[in-house]
C-alpha positions in Angstrom: -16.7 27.5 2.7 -20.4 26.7 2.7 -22.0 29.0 4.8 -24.9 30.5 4.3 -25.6 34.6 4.4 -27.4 34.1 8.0 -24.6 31.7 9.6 -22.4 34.1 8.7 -23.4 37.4 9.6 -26.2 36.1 12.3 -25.2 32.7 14.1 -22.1 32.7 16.4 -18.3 33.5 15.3 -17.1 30.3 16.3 -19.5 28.5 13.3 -17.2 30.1 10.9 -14.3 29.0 12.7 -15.6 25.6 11.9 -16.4 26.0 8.4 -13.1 27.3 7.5 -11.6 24.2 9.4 -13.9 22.0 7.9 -13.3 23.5 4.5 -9.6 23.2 4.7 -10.2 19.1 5.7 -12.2 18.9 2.3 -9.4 20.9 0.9 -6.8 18.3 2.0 -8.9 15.2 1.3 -9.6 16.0 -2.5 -6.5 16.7 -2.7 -5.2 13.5 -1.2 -7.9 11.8 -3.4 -6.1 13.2 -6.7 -2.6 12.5 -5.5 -3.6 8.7 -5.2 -5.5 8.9 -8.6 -2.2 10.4 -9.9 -0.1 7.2 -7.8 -2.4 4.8 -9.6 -2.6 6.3 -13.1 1.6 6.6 -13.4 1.2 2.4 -11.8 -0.6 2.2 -14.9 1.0 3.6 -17.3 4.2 2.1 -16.2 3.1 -1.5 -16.5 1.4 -1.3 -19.8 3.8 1.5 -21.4 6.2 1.4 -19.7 6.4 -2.2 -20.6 6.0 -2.2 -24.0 9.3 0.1 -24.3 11.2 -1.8 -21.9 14.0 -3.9 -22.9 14.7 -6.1 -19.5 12.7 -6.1 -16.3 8.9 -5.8 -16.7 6.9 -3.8 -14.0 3.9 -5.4 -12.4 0.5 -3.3 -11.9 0.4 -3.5 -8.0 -1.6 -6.6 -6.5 -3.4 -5.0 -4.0 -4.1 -1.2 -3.4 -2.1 1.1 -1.7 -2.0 1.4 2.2 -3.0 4.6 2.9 -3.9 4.5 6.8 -1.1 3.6 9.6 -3.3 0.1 10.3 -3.3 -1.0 6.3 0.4 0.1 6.4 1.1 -2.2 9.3 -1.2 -5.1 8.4 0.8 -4.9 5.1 4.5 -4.8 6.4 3.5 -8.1 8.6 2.0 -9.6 5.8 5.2 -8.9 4.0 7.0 -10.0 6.9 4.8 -13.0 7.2 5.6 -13.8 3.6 9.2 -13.6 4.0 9.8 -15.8 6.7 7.4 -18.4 4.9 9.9 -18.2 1.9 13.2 -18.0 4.3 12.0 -21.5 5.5 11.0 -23.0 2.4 14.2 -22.4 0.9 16.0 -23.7 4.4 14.1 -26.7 4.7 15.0 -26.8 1.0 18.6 -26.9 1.6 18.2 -28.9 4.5 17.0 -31.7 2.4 19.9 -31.4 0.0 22.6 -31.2 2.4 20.8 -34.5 4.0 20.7 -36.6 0.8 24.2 -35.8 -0.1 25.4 -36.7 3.5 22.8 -40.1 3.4 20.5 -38.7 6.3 17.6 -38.9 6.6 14.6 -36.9 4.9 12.4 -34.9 6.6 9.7 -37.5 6.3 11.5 -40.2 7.9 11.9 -38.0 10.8 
């Protein structure tokens, strides 16, 4: 846990409390730490092996890394979001235009 002889026997009870809390944080975080390694090795291997076996669709190596606290995950959903929309209008303005040159409107220029 990484106490020493005297904390534990000598110092208060409640310090050991907090080093087997602390130790089971470290615990968690390593092991966190390795799952992501894990995430990121497998995104690897899939878009360079994976890829060279595959017949059709080719998977990318992600763009940016994975969002791992709640802010990252929200700042990446409305980016995302964001993103969407931008293409939802490009392809409405898009067919806008067509719909108006077939009809013999106006473009959106001449508006």
């Amino acid at each position: 846990m990484g106490m020493t002889w005297t904390q534990f026997w000598i110092d208060e009870p409640e310090l050991a409390i907090a080093y087997r809390k602390a130790d089971a944080i470290r615990k968690r975080r390593k092991n966190e730490e390795l799952w992501l390694e894990g995430m990121y090795t497998a995104e690897a291997l899939s878009a360079t092996v994976g890829n060279m076996f595959s017949k059709g669709q080719k998977h990318p190596y992600p763009a940016e890394p994975f969002p791992i606290t709640v802010d990252e995950q929200r700042e990446r959903r409305e980016r995302e979001e964001k993103a969407r929309m931008e293409r939802m209008k490009a392809a409405f303005m898009a067919r806008s235009l067509q719909v108006n040159t077939r009809l013999g409107g106006r473009t959106h220029d001449e508006c």
